[in-house]
C-alpha positions in Angstrom: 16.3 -42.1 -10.9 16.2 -41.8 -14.7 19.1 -42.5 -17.0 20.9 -40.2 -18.9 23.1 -39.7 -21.9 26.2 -37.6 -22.6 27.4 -36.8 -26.1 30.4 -34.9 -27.4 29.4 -31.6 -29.0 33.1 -30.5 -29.8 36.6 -31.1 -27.9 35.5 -30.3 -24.5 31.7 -29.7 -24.9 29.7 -32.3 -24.0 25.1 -32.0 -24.3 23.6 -34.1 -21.4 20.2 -35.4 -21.7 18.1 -36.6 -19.2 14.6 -36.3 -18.3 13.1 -33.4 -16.5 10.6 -31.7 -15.2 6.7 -33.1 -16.7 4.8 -32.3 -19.3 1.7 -30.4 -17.8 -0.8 -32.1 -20.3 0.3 -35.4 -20.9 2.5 -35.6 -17.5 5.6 -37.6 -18.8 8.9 -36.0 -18.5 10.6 -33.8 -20.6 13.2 -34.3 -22.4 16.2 -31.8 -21.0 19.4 -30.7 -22.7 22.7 -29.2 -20.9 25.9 -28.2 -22.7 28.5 -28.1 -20.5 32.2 -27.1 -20.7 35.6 -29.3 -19.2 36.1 -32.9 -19.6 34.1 -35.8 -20.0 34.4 -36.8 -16.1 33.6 -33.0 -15.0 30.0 -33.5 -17.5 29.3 -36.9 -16.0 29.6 -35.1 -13.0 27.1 -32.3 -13.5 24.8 -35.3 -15.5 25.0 -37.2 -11.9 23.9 -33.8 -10.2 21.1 -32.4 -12.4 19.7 -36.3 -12.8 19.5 -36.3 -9.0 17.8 -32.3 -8.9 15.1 -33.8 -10.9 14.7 -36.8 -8.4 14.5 -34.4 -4.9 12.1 -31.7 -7.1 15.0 -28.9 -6.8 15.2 -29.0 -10.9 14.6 -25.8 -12.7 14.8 -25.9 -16.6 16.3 -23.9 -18.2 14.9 -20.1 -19.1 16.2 -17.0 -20.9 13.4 -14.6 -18.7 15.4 -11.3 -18.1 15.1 -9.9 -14.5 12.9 -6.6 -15.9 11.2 -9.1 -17.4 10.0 -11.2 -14.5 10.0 -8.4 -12.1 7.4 -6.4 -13.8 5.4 -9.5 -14.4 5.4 -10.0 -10.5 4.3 -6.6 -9.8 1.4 -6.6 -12.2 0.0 -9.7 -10.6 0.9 -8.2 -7.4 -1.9 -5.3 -7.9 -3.9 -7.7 -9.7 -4.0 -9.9 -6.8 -5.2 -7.2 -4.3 -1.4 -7.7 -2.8 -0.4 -4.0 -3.0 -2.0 -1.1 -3.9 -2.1 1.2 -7.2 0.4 3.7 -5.5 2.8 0.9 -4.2 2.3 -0.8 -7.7 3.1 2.5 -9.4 6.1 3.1 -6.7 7.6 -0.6 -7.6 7.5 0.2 -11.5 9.4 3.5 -10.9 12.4 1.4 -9.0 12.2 -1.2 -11.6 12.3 1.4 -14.1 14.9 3.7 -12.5 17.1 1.4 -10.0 16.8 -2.4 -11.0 15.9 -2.3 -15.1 19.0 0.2 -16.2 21.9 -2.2 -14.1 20.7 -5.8 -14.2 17.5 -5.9 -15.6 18.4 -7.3 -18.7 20.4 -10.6 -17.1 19.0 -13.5 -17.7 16.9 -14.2 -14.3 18.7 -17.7 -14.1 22.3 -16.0 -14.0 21.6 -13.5 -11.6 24.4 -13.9 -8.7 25.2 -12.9 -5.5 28.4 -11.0 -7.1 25.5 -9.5 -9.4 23.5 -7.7 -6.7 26.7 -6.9 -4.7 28.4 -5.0 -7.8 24.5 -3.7 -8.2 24.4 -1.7 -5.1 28.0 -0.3 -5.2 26.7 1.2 -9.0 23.8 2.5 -7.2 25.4 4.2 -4.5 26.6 6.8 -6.3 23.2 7.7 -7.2 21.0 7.0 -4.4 20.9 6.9 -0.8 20.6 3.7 0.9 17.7 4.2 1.9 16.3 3.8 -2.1 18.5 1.1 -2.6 16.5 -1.4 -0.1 13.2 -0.4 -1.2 15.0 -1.5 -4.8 16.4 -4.5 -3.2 13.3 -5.7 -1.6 11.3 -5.7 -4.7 13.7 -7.6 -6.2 14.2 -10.1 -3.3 10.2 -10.2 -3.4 9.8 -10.8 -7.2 12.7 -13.9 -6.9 10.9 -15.2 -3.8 7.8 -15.9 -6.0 10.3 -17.1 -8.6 11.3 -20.1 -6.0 8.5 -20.7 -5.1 7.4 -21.4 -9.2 10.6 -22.9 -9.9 12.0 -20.3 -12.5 15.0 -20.2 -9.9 16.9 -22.5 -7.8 17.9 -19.6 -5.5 16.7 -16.4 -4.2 20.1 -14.5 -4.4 18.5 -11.1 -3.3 17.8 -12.9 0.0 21.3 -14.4 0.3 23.4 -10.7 -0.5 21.5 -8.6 2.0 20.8 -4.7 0.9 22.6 -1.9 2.2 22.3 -0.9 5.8 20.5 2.4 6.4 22.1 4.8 8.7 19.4 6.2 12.0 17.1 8.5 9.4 17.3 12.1 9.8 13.8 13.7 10.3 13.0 17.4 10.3 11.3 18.1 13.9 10.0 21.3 16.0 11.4 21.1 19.2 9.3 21.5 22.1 10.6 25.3 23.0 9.7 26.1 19.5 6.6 24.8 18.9 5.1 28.2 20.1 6.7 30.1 17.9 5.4 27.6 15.1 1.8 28.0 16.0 2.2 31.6 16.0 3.4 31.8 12.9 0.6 29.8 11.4 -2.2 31.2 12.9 -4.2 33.1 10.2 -3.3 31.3 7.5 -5.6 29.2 5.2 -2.9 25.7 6.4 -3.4 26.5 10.4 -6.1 23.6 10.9 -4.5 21.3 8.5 -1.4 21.5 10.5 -2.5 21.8 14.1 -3.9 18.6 13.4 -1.0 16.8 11.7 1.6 18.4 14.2 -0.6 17.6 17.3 -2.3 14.0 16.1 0.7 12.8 14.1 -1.9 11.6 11.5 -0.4 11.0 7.8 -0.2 13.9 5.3 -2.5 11.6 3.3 -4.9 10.5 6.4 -5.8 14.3 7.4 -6.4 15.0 3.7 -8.9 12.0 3.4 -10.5 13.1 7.1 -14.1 13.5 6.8 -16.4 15.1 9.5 -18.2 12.3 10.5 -15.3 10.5 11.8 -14.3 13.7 13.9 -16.3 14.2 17.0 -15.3 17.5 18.5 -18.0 16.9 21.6 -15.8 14.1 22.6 -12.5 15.4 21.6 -11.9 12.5 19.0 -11.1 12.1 15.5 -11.6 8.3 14.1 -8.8 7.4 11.4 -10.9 5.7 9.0 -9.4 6.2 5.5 -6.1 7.5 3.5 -5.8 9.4 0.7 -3.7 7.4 -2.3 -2.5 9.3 -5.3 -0.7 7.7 -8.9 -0.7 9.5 -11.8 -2.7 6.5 -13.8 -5.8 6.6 -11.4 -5.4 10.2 -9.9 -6.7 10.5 -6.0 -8.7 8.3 -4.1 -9.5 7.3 -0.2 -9.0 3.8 0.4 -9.0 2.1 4.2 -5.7 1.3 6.1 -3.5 -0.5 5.4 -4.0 -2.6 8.7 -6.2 -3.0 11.8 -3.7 -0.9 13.4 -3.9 1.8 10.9 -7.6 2.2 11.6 -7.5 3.9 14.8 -9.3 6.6 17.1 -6.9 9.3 18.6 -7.4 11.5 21.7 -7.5 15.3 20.8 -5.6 18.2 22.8 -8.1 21.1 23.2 -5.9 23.2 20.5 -6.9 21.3 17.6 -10.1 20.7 18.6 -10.3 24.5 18.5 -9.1 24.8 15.2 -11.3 22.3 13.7 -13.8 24.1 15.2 -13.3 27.4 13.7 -12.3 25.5 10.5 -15.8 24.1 10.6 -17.7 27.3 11.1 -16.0 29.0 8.4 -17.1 26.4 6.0 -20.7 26.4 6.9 -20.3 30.0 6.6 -19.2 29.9 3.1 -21.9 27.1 2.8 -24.7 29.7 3.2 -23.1 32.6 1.5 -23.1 30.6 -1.6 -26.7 28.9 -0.7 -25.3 25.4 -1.4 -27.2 24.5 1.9 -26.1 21.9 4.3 -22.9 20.1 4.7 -23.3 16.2 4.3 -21.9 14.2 6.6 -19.8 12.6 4.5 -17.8 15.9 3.3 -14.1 16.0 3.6 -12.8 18.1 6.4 -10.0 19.5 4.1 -11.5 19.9 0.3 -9.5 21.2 -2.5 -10.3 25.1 -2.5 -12.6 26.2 -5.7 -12.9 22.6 -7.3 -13.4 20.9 -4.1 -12.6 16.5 -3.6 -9.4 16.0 -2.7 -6.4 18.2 -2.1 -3.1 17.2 -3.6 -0.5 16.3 -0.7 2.2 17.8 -2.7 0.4 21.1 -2.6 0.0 20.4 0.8 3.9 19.9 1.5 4.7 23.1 -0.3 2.6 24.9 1.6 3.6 23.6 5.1 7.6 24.1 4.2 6.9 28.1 3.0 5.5 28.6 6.2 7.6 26.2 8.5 10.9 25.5 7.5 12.3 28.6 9.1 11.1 27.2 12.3 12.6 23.1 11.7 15.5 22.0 13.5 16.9 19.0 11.4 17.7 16.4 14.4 17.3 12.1 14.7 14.6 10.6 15.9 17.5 9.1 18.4 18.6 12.2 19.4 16.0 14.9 19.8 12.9 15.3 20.7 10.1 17.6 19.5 7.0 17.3 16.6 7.6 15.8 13.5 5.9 17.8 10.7 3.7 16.2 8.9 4.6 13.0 7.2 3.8 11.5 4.0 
């Protein structure tokens, strides 16, 4: 254990020196300095304790990184990394920027308590649900968690004061003796495939809109989940694979969106040859943008499925009712 040295800075402030963590280059220990407060026994105390920190590797030094600071560090290496994707990268900035940055983002990272993050949420709550407030937490948890693991921080305090609990979610459904109706009143109208096969596959809003017909095989009644569609307003739409094996899947379907991809199909090899653009490749996307074709925006698509739907939702948990979700995000 190394020695160390306490000397009076003025009548009850006391610097403590001892050596640290090591130089990187020349690997000798640093140097360290600690004012502390209270009387000279109290700052032989905290000397004995931050001498023996250093000798079990638990010492941090000492850093003035603000929580925004750090936080949007970690998410930029994040997408760097491959960790997360542009749209959850873009998603993390907006809580940073919205949630965490405007309450305790400019604290030093070092002083960031538990009392911090409790007093955070109770100044969120009247703003958000809590819902928002543990997607805001669990960045944050997730950003200090790296900043253990590089000793920035002696504690993940995120991880010892828990987030909010969220109350059973609230979803819009169909129910089954409605579901008729809802058919009915979509039949005709330019969204009926679209939705037959998000109310009757329970694909993604974003998975249907990245479908292309080569993963659909209406012979065999089967559509192959193969990509997603991902937007952020830096890098605009793309398809990019699940997120996991289990996303990636091939999914039975019932005869009455098979229909409708059918019809959906003819009419676009209809419009095909009245245009003369010739074949369809393989490849193509099962539900273009109309006019400038590639992808359609799932917002538009959401607007258009609650014009024609919401009449016939029944708002109802997932605990307590039963029916068809509409289609999710």
């Amino acid at each position: 254990m190394s020695a160390g040295h306490i000397q009076r800075r003025g009548k009850s402030s006391w610097r403590l020196k001892f050596e640290g963590g090591r130089d990187p280059e020349t690997g000798r220990r640093k140097p360290q300095y600690v004012t502390v407060r209270g009387t000279k026994a109290a700052a032989k105390a905290k000397l004995v304790e931050l001498i023996a920190a250093v000798g079990n590797g638990s010492y941090v030094e000492p850093s003035k990184v603000a929580v925004a600071e750090h936080v949007r560090a970690r998410i930029a290496q994040w997408e760097a990394a491959g960790d997360v994707s542009a749209r959850t990268a873009e998603r993390y900035r907006e809580l940073l920027d919205h949630q965490i940055g405007p309450h305790i983002g400019a604290k030093p990272m070092q002083k960031l308590s538990t009392v911090d993050v409790e007093q955070w949420h109770a100044a969120l709550r009247t703003q958000v649900s809590a819902r928002t407030i543990g997607h805001a937490h669990r960045v944050l948890s997730h950003a200090l968690r790296d900043a253990v693991r590089h000793r920035l921080v002696a504690d993940n305090v995120a991880s010892a004061q828990g987030a909010p609990k969220v109350e059973e979610s609230e979803v819009e459904v169909v129910p089954h003796d409605r579901i008729g109706e809802l058919v009915d009143k979509l039949r005709g109208r330019t969204i009926y495939a679209r939705a037959i096969t998000s109310l009757f596959t329970g694909m993604r809003r974003g998975e249907v809109l990245a479908l292309r017909w080569q993963n659909v095989d209406l012979g065999g009644a089967q559509i192959t989940v193969a990509e997603a569609l991902e937007e952020t307003k830096g890098g605009g739409m793309r398809g990019k694979p699940p997120k996991s094996k289990a996303g990636r899947r091939t999914i039975s379907l019932p005869a009455i969106v098979v229909d409708a991809l059918r019809e959906h199909r003819r009419e676009q090899l209809e419009l095909r040859m009245a245009l003369g653009i010739g074949k369809m490749p393989d490849d193509a996307l099962v539900f273009p943008a109309p006019l400038k074709g590639g992808y359609q925006s799932p917002r538009a698509f959401s607007k258009e499925w609650a014009r024609v739907a919401r009449p016939s939702l029944s708002t109802a948990s997932r605990s307590t009712r039963s029916g068809t979700p509409m289609p999710r995000s």
